[in-house]
C-alpha positions in Angstrom: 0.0 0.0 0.0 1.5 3.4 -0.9 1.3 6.0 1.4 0.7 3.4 4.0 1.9 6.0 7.2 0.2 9.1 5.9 -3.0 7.2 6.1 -2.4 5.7 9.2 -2.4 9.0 10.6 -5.5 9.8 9.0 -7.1 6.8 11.0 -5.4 7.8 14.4 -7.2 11.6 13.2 -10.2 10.4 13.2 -10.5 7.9 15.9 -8.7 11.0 17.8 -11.8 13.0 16.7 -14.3 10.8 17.1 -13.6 9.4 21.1 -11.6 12.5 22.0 -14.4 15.4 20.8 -17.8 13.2 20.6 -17.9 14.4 16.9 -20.1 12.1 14.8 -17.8 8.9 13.0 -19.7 9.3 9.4 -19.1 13.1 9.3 -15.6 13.4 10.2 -14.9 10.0 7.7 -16.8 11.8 5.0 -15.2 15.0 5.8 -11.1 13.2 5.2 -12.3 11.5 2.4 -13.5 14.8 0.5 -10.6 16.2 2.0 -8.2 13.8 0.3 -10.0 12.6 -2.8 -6.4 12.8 -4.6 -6.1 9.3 -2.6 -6.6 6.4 -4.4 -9.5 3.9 -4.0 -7.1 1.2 -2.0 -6.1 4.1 0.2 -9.7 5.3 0.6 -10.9 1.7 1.6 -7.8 1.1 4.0 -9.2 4.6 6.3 -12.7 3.3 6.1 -12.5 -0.2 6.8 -10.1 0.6 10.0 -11.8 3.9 11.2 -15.4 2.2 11.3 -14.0 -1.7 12.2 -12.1 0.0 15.0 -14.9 2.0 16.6 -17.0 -1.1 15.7 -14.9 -3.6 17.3 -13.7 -1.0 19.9 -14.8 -2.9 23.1 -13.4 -6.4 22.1 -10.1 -4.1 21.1 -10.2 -2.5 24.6 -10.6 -6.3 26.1 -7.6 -7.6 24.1 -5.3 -4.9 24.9 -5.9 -4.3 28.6 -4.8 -8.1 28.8 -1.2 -8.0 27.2 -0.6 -4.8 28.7 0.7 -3.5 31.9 -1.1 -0.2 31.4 -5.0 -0.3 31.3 -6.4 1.2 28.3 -8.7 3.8 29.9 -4.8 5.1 31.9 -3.0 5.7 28.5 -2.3 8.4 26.6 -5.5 8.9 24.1 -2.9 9.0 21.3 -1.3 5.7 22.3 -4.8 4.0 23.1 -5.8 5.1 19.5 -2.8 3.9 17.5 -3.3 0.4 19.8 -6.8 0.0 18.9 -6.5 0.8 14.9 -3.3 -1.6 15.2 -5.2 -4.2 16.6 -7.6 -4.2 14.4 -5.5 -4.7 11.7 -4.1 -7.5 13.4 -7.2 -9.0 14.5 -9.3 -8.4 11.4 -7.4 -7.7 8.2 -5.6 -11.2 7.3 -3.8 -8.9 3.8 -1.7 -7.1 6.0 1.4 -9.0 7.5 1.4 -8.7 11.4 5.0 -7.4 11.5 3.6 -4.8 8.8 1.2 -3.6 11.7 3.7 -3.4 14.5 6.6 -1.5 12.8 4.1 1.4 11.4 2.3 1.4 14.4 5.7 2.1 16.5 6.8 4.8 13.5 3.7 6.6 14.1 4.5 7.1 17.5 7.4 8.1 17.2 6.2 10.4 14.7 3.3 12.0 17.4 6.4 12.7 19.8 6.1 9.4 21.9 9.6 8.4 21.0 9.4 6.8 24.6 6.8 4.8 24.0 7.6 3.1 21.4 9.1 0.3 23.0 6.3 -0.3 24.7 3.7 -0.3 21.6 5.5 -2.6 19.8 6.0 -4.9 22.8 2.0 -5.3 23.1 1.0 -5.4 19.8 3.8 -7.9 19.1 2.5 -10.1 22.4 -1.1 -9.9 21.2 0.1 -10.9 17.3 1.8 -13.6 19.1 -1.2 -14.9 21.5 -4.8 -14.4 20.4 -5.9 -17.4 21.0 -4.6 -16.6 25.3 -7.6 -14.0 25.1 -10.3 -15.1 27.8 -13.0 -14.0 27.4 -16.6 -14.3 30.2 -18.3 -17.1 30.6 -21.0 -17.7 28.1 -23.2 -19.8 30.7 -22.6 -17.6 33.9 -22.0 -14.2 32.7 -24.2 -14.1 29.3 -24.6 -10.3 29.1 -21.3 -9.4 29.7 -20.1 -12.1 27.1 -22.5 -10.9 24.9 -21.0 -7.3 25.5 -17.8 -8.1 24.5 -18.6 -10.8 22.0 -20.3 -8.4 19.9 -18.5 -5.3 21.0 -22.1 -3.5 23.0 -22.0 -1.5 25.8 -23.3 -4.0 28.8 -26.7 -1.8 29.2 -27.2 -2.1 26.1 -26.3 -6.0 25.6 -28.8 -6.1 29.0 -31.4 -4.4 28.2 -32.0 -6.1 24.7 -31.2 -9.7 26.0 -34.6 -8.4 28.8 -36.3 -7.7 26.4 -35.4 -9.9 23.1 -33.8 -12.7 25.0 -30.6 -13.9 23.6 -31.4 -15.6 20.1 -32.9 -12.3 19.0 -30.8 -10.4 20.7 -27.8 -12.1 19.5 -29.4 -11.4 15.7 -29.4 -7.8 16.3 -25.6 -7.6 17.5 -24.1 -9.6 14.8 -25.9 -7.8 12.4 -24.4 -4.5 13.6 -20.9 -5.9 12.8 -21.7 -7.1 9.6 -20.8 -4.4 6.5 -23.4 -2.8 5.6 -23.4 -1.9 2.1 -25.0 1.6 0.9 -29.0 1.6 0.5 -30.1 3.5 -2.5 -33.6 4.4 -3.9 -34.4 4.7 -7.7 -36.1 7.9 -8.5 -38.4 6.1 -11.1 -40.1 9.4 -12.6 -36.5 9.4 -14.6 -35.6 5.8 -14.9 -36.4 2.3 -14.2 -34.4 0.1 -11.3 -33.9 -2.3 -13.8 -32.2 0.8 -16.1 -30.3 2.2 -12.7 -28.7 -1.0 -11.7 -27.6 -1.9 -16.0 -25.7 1.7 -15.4 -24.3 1.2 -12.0 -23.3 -2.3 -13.0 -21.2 -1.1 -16.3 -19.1 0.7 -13.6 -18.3 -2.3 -11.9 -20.3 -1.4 -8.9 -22.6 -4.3 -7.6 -26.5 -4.1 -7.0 -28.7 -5.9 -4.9 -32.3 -5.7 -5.4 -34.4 -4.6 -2.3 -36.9 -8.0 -1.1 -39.4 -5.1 0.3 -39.9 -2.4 -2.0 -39.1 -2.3 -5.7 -37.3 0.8 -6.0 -34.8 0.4 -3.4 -31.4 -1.8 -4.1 -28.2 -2.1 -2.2 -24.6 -0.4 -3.6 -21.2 -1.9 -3.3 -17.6 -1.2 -4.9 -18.2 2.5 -5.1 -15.5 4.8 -4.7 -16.8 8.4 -3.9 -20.4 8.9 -4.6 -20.4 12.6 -5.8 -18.5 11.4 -8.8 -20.7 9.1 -9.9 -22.9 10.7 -13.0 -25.8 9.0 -11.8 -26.1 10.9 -8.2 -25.5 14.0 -10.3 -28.3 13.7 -12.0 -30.5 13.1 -9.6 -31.3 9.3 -10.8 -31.2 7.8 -6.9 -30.5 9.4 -3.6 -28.9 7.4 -0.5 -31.7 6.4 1.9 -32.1 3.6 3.9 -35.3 0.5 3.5 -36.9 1.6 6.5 -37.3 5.1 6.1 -38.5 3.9 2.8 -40.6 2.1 4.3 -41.7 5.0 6.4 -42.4 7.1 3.4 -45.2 4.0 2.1 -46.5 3.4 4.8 -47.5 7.2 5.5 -49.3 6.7 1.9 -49.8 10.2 0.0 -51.8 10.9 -2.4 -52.0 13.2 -5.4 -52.3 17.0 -4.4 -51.7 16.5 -0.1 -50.3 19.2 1.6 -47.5 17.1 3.9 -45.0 18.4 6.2 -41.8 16.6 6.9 -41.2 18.1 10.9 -37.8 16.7 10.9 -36.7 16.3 7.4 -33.0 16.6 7.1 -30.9 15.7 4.8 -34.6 15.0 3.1 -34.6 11.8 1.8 -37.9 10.6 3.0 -39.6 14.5 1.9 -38.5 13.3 -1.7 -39.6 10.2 -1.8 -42.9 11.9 -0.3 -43.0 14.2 -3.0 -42.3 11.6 -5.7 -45.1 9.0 -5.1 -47.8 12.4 -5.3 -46.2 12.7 -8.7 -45.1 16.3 -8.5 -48.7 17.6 -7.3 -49.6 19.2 -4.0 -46.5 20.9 -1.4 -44.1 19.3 0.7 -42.7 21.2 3.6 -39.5 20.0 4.5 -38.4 21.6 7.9 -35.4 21.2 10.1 -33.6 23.4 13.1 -30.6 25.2 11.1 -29.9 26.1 7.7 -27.1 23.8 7.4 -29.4 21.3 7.8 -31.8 22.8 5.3 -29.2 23.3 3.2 -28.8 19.8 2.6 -32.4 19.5 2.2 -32.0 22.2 -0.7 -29.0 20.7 -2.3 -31.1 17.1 -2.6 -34.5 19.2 -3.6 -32.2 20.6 -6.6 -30.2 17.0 -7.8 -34.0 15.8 -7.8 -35.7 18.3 -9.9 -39.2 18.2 -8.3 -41.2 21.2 -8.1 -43.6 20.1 -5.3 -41.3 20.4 -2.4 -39.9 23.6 -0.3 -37.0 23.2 2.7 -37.9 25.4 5.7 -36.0 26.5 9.1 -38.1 25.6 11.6 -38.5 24.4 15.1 -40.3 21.5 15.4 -41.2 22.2 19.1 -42.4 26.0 18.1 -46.2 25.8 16.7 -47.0 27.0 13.1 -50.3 29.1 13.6 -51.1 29.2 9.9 -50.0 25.7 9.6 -53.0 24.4 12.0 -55.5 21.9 10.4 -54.3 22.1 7.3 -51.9 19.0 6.2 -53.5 16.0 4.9 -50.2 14.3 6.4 -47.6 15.1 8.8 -44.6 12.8 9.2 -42.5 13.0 12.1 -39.5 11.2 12.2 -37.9 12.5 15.2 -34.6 12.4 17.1 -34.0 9.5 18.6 -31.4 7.7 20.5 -30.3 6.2 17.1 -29.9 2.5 18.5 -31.2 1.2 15.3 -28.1 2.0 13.3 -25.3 1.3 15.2 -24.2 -0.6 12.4 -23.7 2.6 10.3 -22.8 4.9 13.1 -20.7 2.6 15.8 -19.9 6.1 17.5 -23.4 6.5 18.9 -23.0 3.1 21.4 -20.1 4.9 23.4 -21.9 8.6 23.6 -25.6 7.2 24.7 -26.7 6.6 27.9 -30.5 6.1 29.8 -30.5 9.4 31.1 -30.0 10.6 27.5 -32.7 8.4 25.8 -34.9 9.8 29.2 -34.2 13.4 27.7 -34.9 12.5 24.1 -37.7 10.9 25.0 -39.2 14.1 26.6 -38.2 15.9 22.9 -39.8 13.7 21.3 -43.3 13.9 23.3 -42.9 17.8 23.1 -42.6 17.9 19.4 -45.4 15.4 18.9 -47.6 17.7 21.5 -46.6 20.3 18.7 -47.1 19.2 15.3 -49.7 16.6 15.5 -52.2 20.5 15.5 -51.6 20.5 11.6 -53.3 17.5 11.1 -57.1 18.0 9.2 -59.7 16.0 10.8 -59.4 12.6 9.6 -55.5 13.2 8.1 -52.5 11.3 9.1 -50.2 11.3 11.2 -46.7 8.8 11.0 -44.4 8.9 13.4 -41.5 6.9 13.3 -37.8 6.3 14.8 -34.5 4.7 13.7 -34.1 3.1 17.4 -35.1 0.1 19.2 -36.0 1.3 22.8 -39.7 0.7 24.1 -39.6 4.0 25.8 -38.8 5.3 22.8 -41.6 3.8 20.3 -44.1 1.8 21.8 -44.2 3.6 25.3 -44.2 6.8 23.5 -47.4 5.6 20.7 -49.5 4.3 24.0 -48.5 8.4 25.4 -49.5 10.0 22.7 -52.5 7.9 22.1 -53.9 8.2 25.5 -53.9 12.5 25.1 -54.9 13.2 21.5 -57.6 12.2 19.2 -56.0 9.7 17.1 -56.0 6.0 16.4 -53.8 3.6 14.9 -54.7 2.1 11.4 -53.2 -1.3 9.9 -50.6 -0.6 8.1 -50.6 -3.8 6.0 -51.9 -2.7 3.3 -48.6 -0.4 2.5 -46.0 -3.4 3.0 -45.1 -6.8 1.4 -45.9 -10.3 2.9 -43.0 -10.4 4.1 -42.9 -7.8 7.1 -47.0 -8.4 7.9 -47.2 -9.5 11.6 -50.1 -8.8 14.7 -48.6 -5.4 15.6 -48.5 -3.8 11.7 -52.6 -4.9 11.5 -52.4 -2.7 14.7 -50.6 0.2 13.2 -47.0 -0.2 13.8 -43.6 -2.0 13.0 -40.3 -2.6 15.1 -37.9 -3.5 12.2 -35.0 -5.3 13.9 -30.9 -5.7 12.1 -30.2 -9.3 11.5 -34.3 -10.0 11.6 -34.8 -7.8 8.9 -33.1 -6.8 6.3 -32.8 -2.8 7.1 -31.8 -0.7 10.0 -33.7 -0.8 13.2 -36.3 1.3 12.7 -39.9 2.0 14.5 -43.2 3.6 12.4 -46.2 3.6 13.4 -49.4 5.3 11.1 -52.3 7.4 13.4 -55.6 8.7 11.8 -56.9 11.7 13.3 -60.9 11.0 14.2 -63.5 13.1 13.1 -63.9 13.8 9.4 
């Protein structure tokens, strides 16, 4: 690999970022990578793979270390605990890359951050743990299942304890392994200007493999990309990036030709588009979010797609629209959320939640839903959805909500395939679960308002 210390560094960068500043994984790896498109695709792939398989894997690599090392991980320098980790990794997880590879630029980037001291002792580690893998002990499966499970799958032990409550282990077990897995980039055809059949011929001549979507036509999976934006076909507005279960969202809220809709929490819009698609360029959706970076994003999207039906708003969710009152046919509220549902895309979020947090957010959540469920007419519609799995979150929230405003669920089977139909969507509502499903964690329920 050329370059291979220069984007080591870049790696140590962004772990540095990410664990040292709380600052989001997928915007600071998108940020490098725009940074240093020169790179090429090898390069580009080398400080993805390690910055995301390090924070993914970052509680197993925390487990390994603190065993062949005198120092705990939590007592050393972030710096050194960060080129440790990526190092490990590499060892652990990227059988191209000869181990002695791994130690000697692992031991020249330390010496090249000014731990010249150091050094002796990073290479000693990583050179034990090269050496011993299979000395690792790890908790009992039997006796301690949560805190195996925890460091099995690389969870938080809350977390790992408060789905194996609730899912018991089997599921539970489904869900963490599917958060490890790669998850390839979800894509939906915008079919007013080509076919999915058409898309995927295109993508495919570039050497990029498609998968087709088993729950809703127009969506297929992406892999062998190298950076989106240069690809003619994002350009042009053809697809946009969005996920099956906000997709899924999007049907399931059902518009119709010549609805007035507003997206509360819309940003970066991919679910107002798709909104404003399937009404075939009739009636207005308003896409709102807090800031206009965030509705800048909206805009940029709105433009690549070249519908006329849609508008991108500042606006607080939690501040009432007066002359908004009673007057959308649908309203969809896909609020923020703990984010649990997508760990597999954004490993970062496992280390920076806690309960008292998802306490908070759900308090947002039941002031924004106090707030914009007003614009929906008499007999409109009302989705509101999630990309977590948390009962306080979805279902405790949906009983909340139903218990102080006039609204009741309604099936939502007819808006989904075969395949996802269950008791709780000929309620109203669907827990999509990672390893269970094929999609993101994601909750959605659809409400009618009564009266006519």
């Amino acid at each position: 690999m050329t370059n291979a210390v220069n984007t080591r560094e870049l790696v140590l960068g962004i772990l540095m970022e990410v664990t040292g500043k709380g600052t989001h994984s997928h915007l600071v790896i998108r940020d490098v990578l725009s940074k240093y498109q020169y790179l090429g695709k090898q390069e580009r792939s080398f400080i993805t793979r390690v910055s995301i398989g390090t924070l993914e894997q970052m509680i197993l690599i925390d487990y390994i270390i603190d065993q062949f090392s005198s120092v705990k991980v939590k007592k050393m320098k972030p710096v050194i605990r960060n080129i440790l980790r990526s190092a490990v990794y590499q060892l652990k997880w990227m059988d191209s890359i000869p181990d002695s590879a791994v130690c000697n630029e692992a031991v020249k980037l330390t010496r090249k951050k000014g731990f010249q001291g150091l050094s002796g002792f990073v290479n000693g580690v990583l050179r034990s743990i090269a050496r011993g893998p299979a000395e690792v002990r790890y908790p009992d499966e039997k006796k301690q299942p949560a805190e195996y499970m925890s460091v099995r799958y690389s969870q938080p032990l809350w977390l790992t304890q408060m789905w194996l409550d609730r899912f018991g282990p089997e599921t539970t077990g489904q869900i963490l392994g599917a958060f490890l897995e790669d998850s390839p980039t979800c894509i939906r055809c915008n079919t007013g200007r080509i076919s999915p059949e058409e898309l995927a011929k295109r993508l495919n001549q570039q050497g990029i493999e498609t998968t087709s979507s088993p729950y809703i036509r127009e969506a297929m999976e992406i892999r062998g990309y190298d950076y989106l934006g240069a690809l003619p076909e994002f350009e042009q507005g053809l697809f946009q990036v969005q996920d099956i279960s906000s997709m899924l969202a999007v049907r399931i809220a059902a518009p119709q030709k010549g609805d007035t809709v507003y997206d509360v929490c819309a940003a970066p819009g991919g679910k107002s588009l798709y909104l404003a698609e399937l009404m075939q360029n009739t009636g207005m959706v308003t896409a709102r979010d807090l800031t206009p970076y965030k509705v800048g994003l909206i805009e940029e999207n709105i433009l690549r797609s070249g519908l006329t039906n849609i508008r991108a708003q500042v606006w607080d969710a939690c501040a009432l629209d007066e002359a908004a009152v009673e007057t959308a046919d649908l309203v969809l509220a896909d609020l923020p959320c703990s984010g649990l549902g997508v760990l597999g895309r954004k490993p970062d979020i496992k280390y920076h939640m806690s309960q008292g947090q998802i306490r908070e957010l759900r308090g947002l959540q039941r002031e924004i839903l106090g707030t914009v469920h007003k614009y929906v007419k008499k007999g409109g519609v009302l989705v509101y959805s999630t990309c977590t799995i948390d009962i306080e979150e979805n279902e405790k929230n949906l009983e909340w909500f139903l218990s102080q405003f006039p609204f009741h669920l309604e099936s939502i089977d007819p808006y989904l395939c075969a395949a996802l139909r269950s008791n709780t969507t000929a309620q109203g509502y669907l827990q999509l679960l990672p390893g269970v499903h094929r999609a993101d964690g994601f909750f959605m329920a659809r409400l009618r308002k009564d009266g006519e």
